[in-house]
PyMOL CGO cylinders between C-alpha atoms (Angstrom):
from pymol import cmd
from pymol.cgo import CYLINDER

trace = [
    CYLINDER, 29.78, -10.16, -3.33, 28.58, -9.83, 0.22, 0.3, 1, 1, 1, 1, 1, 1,
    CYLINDER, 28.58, -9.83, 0.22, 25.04, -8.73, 0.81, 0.3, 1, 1, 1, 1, 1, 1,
    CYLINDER, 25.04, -8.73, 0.81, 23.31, -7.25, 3.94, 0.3, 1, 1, 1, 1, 1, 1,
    CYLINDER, 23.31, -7.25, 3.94, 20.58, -5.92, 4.71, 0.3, 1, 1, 1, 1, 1, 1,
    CYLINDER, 20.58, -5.92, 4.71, 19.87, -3.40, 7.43, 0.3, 1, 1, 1, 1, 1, 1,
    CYLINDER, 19.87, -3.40, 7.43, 16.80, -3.49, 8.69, 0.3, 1, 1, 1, 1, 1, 1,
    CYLINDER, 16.80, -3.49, 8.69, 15.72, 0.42, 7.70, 0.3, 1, 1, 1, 1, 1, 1,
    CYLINDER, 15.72, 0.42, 7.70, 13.08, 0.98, 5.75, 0.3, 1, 1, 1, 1, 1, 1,
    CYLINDER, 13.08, 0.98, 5.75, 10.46, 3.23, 4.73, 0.3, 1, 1, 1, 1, 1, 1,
    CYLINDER, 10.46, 3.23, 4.73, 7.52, 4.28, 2.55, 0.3, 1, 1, 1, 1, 1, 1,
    CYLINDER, 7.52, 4.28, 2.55, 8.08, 6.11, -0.77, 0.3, 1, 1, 1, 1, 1, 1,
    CYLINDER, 8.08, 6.11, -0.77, 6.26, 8.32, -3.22, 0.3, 1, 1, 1, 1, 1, 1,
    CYLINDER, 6.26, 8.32, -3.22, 4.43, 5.96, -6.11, 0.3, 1, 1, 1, 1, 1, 1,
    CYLINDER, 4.43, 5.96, -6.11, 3.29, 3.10, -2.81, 0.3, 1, 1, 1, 1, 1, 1,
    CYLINDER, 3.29, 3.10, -2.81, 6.45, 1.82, -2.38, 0.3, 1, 1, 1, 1, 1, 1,
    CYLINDER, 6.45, 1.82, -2.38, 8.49, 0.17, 0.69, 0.3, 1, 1, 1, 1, 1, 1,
    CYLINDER, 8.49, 0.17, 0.69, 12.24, 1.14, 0.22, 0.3, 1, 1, 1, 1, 1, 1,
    CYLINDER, 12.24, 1.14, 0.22, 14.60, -0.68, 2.13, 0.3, 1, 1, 1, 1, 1, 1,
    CYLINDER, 14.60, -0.68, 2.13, 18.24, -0.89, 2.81, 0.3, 1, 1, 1, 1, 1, 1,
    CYLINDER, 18.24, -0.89, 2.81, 20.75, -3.17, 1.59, 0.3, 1, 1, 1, 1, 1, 1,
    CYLINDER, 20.75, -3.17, 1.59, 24.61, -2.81, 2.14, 0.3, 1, 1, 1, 1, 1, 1,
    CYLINDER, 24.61, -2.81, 2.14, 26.36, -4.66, -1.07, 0.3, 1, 1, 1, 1, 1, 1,
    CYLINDER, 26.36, -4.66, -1.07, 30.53, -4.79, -0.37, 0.3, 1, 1, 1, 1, 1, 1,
    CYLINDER, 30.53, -4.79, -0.37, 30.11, -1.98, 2.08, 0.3, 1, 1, 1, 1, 1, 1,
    CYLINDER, 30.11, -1.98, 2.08, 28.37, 0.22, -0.02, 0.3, 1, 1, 1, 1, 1, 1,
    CYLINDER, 28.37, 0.22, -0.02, 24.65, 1.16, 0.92, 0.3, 1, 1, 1, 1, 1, 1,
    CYLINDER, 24.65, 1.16, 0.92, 22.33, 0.40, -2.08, 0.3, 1, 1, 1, 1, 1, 1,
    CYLINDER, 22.33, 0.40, -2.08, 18.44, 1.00, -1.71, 0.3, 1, 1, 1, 1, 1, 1,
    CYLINDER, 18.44, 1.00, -1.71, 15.97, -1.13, -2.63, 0.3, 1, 1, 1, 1, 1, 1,
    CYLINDER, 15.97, -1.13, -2.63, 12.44, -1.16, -3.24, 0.3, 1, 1, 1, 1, 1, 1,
    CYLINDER, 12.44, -1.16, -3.24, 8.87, -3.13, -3.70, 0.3, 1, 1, 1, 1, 1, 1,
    CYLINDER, 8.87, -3.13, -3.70, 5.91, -2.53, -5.13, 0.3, 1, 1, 1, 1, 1, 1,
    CYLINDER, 5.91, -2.53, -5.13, 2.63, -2.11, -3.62, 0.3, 1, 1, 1, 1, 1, 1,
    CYLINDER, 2.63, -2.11, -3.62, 1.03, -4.00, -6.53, 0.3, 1, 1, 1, 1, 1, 1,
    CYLINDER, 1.03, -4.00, -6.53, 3.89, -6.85, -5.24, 0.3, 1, 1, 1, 1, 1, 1,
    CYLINDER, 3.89, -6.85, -5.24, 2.78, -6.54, -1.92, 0.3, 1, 1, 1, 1, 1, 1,
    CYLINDER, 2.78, -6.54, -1.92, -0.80, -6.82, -2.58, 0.3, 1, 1, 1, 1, 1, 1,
    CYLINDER, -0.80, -6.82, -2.58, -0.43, -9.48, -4.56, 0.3, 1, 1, 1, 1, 1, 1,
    CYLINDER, -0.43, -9.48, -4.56, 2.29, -11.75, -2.90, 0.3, 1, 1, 1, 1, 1, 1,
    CYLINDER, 2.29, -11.75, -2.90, 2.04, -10.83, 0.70, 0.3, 1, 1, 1, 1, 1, 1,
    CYLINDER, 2.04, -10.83, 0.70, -1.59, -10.17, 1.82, 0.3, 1, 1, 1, 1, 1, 1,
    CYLINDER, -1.59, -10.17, 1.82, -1.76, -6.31, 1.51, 0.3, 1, 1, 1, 1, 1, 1,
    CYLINDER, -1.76, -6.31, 1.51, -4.79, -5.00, 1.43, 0.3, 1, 1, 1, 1, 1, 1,
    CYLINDER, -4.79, -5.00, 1.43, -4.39, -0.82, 2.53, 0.3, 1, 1, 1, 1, 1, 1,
    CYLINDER, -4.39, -0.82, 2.53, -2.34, 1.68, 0.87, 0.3, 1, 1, 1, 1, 1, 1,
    CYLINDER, -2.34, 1.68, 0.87, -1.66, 3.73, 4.66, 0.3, 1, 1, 1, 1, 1, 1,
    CYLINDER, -1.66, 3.73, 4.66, 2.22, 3.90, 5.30, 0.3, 1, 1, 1, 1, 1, 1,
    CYLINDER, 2.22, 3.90, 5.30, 1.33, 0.96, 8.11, 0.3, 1, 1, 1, 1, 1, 1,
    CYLINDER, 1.33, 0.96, 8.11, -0.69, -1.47, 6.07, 0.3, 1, 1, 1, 1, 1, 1,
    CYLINDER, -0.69, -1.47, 6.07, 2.45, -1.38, 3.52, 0.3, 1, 1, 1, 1, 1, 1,
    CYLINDER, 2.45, -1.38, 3.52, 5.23, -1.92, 6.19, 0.3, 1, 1, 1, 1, 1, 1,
    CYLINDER, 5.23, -1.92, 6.19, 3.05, -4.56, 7.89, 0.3, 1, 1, 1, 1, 1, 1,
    CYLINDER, 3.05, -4.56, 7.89, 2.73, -6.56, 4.25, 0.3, 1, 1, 1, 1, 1, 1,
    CYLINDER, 2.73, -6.56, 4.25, 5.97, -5.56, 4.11, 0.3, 1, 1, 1, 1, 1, 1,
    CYLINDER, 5.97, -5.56, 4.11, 7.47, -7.00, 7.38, 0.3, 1, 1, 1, 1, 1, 1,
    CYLINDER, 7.47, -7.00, 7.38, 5.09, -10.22, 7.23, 0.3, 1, 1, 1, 1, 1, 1,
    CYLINDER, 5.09, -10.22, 7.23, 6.91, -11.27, 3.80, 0.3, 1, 1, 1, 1, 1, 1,
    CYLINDER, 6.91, -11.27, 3.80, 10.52, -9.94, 4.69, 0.3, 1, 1, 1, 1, 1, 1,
    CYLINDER, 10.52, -9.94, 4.69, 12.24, -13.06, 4.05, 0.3, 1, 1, 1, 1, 1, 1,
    CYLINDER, 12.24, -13.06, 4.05, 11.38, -13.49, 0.77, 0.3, 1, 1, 1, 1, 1, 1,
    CYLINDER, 11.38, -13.49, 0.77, 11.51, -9.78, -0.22, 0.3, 1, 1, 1, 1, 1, 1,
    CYLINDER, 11.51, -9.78, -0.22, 14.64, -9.71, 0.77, 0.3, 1, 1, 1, 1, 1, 1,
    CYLINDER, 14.64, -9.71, 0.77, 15.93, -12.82, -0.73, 0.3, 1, 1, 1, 1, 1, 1,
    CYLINDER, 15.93, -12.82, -0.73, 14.72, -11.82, -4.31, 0.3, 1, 1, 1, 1, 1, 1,
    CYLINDER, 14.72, -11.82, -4.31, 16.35, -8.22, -4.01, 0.3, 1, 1, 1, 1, 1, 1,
    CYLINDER, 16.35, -8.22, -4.01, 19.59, -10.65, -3.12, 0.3, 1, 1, 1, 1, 1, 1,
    CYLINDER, 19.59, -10.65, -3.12, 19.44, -12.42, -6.47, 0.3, 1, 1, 1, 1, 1, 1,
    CYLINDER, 19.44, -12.42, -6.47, 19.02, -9.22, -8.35, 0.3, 1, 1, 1, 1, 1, 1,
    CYLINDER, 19.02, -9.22, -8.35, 21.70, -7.50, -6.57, 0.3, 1, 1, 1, 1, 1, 1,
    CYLINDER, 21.70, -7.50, -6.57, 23.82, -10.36, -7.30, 0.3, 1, 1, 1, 1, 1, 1,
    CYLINDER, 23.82, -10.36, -7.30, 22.75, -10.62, -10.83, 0.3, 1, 1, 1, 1, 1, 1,
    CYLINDER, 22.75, -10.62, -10.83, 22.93, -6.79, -11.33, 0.3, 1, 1, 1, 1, 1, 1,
    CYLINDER, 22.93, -6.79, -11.33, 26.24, -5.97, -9.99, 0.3, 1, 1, 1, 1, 1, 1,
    CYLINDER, 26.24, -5.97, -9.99, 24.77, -4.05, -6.57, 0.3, 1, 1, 1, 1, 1, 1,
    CYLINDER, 24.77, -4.05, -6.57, 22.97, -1.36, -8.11, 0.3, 1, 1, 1, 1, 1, 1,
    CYLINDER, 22.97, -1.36, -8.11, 19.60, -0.25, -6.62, 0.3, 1, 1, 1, 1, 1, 1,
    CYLINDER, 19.60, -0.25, -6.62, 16.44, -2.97, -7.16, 0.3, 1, 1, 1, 1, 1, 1,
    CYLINDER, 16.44, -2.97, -7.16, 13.12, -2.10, -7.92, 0.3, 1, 1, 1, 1, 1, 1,
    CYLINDER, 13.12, -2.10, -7.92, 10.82, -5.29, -6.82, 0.3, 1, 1, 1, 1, 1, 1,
    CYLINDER, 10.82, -5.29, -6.82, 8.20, -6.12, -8.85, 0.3, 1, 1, 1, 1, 1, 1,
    CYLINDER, 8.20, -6.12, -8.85, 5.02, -8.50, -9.05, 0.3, 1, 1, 1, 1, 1, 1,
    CYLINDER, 5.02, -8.50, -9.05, 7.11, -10.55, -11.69, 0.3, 1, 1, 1, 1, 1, 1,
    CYLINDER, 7.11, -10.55, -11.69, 10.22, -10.89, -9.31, 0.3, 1, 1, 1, 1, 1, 1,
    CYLINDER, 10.22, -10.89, -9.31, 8.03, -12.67, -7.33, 0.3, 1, 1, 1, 1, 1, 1,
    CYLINDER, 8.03, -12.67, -7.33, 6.41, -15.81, -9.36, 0.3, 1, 1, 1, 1, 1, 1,
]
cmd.load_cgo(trace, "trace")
């Protein structure tokens, strides 16, 4: 399964940053909490800038654990969690 992920992303209804992830082709969206950003990443707003800053400082592994679930879940949409981070 190859994974990729775009770069776009955005904030959504319910404080979350949605992002874009391209699984065989096919473009799957992901998102994470702000409760996960808060409490993994150093967020500490709930403005559209404070979340994509959070967002952008912890990237890497954001991305990484939305890999392991898309691998695990056959490439359907991810919903990041506190818990998918511990």
């Amino acid at each position: 399964m190859t994974i990729e992920f775009s770069g776009r992303r955005h904030v959504v209804a319910a404080a979350r940053v949605a992002f874009e992830a391209s699984v065989d082709g096919r473009e799957v969206w992901c998102s994470v909490s702000m409760d996960a950003l808060n409490d993994h990443f150093g967020n500490e707003g709930t403005s559209s800038h404070a979340l994509l800053s959070a967002f952008e400082g912890g990237r890497l592994r954001i991305e990484e654990a939305a890999r392991r679930t898309l691998s695990k879940n056959g490439g359907q949409s991810v919903e990041l969690e506190t818990n998918d981070f511990k």
